[in-house]
N, C-alpha and C positions, 0 to 999 in steps of 0.2 A: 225461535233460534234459526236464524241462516242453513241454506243448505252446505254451507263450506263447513261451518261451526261444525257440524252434526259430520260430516265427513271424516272432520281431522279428529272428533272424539272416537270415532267410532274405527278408525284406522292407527290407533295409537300403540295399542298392543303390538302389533305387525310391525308397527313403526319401530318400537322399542325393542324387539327382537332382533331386527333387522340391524340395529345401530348397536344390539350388543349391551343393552342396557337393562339385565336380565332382575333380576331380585338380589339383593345380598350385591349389588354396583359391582358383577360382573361385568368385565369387559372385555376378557380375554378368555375365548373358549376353551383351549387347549390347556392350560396349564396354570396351576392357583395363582393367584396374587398375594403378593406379600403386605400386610396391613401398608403399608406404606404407599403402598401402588393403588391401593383400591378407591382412591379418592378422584382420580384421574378420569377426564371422558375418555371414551374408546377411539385412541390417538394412532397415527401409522405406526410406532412401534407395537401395539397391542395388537393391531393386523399382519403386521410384520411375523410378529411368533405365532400367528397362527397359518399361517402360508408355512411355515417355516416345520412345524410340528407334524402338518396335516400331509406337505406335498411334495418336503427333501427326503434325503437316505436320511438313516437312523445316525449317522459319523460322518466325520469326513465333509461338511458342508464348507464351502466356501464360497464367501459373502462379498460382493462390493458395491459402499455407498459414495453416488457421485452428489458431492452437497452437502460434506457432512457436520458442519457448521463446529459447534464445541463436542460431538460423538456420544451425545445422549442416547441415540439408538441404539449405537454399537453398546454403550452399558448396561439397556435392557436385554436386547438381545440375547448379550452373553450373560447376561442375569440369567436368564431363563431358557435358554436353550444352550448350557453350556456342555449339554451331552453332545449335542447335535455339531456344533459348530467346530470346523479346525481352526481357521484361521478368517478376520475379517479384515477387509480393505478399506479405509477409509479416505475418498479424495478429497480434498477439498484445494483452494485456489489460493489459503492463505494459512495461517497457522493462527488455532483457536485463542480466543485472548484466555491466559491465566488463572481467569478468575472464574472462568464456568467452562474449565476444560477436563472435558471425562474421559479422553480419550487416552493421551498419552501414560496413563497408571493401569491401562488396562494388558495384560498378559497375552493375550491375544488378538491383538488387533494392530494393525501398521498402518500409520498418518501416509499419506502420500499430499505431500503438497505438488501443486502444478494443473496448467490446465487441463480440463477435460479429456480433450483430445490427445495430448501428449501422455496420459496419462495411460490410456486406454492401449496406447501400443507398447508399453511396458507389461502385458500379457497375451498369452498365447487364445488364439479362438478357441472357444468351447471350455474354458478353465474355470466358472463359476458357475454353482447351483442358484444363485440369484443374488440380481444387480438390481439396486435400487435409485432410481434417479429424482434428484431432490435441489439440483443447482442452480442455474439461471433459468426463469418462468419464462424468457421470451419465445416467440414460435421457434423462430431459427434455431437459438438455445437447444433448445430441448430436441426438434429434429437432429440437429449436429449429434449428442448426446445418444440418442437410439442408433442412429446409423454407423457411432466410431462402440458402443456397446452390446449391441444387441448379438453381434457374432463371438463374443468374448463369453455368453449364455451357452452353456453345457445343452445341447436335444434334450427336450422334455422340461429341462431348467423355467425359473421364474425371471420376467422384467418385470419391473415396478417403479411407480413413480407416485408423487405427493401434489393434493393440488388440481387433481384431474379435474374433478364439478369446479370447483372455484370461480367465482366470481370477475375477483380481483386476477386472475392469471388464464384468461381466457386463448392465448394463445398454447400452455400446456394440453387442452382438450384439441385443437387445430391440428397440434402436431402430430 
């Protein structure tokens, strides 16, 4: 057997831990998973709530996602941290199609169609407990993205973004 073979066996525990991939397809530390969920790998929303469990106040959280495609996060989220959360911001640059749109049934959460940028001066600095950025992968993109968000992040508050190791989106890690 290979020294690599004997490596990845022998680091796989660590590995699995590390990735959340606990016994009983735990993938969310913080907070049970509902049968329905537990089938899932350990996706940014499942790291999402636990940033969210571990490192907001206990109320009063206010969330914004730039990127938010049809608002599957925002549904977990407020699945699961609906103690935690007031109000979540959802940007995106278009409006979800129809037919895999989570967002607009959800009681607490506001679509914001519009660019990035434009979007981002529609609040005041230091108004969210964490911004999550997940919209266009290109360097520029995402610089622009941090430098029109980052002051809109509450002292202490979380940024966050989707994509960072990837491969395919090598300028998200640049930026």
């Amino acid at each position: 057997m290979g020294l690599a073979r004997r490596l990845r066996r022998r680091l796989k525990p660590v590995r699995n831990h590390i990735r959340g991939y606990l016994p009983g397809r735990l993938v969310q530390r913080s907070v049970p998973l509902e049968p329905e969920d537990r089938e899932l790998k350990r996706r940014r929303h499942h790291v999402l709530v636990d940033l969210i469990t571990e490192h907001c106040p206990a109320s009063g959280v206010l969330i914004g996602e730039v990127g938010t495609h049809a608002g599957y996060n925002a549904y977990h989220l407020l699945k699961y941290c609906s103690r935690q959360i007031a109000r979540f911001y959802a940007v995106d640059i278009q409006r979800p199609d129809p037919d895999f749109d989570f967002i607009t049934d959800l009681e607490r959460a506001e679509l914001i169609i519009g660019s990035s940028d434009e979007c981002a001066k529609r609040f005041d600095d230091e108004f969210f407990d964490l911004v999550f950025i997940d919209a266009d992968h290109s360097e520029d993109a995402v610089h622009n993205d941090l430098r029109a968000w980052l002051p809109k992040v509450k002292t202490g508050g979380l940024i966050s973004g989707h994509d960072y190791g990837s491969h395919n989106h090598p300028g998200v890690k640049t930026a």
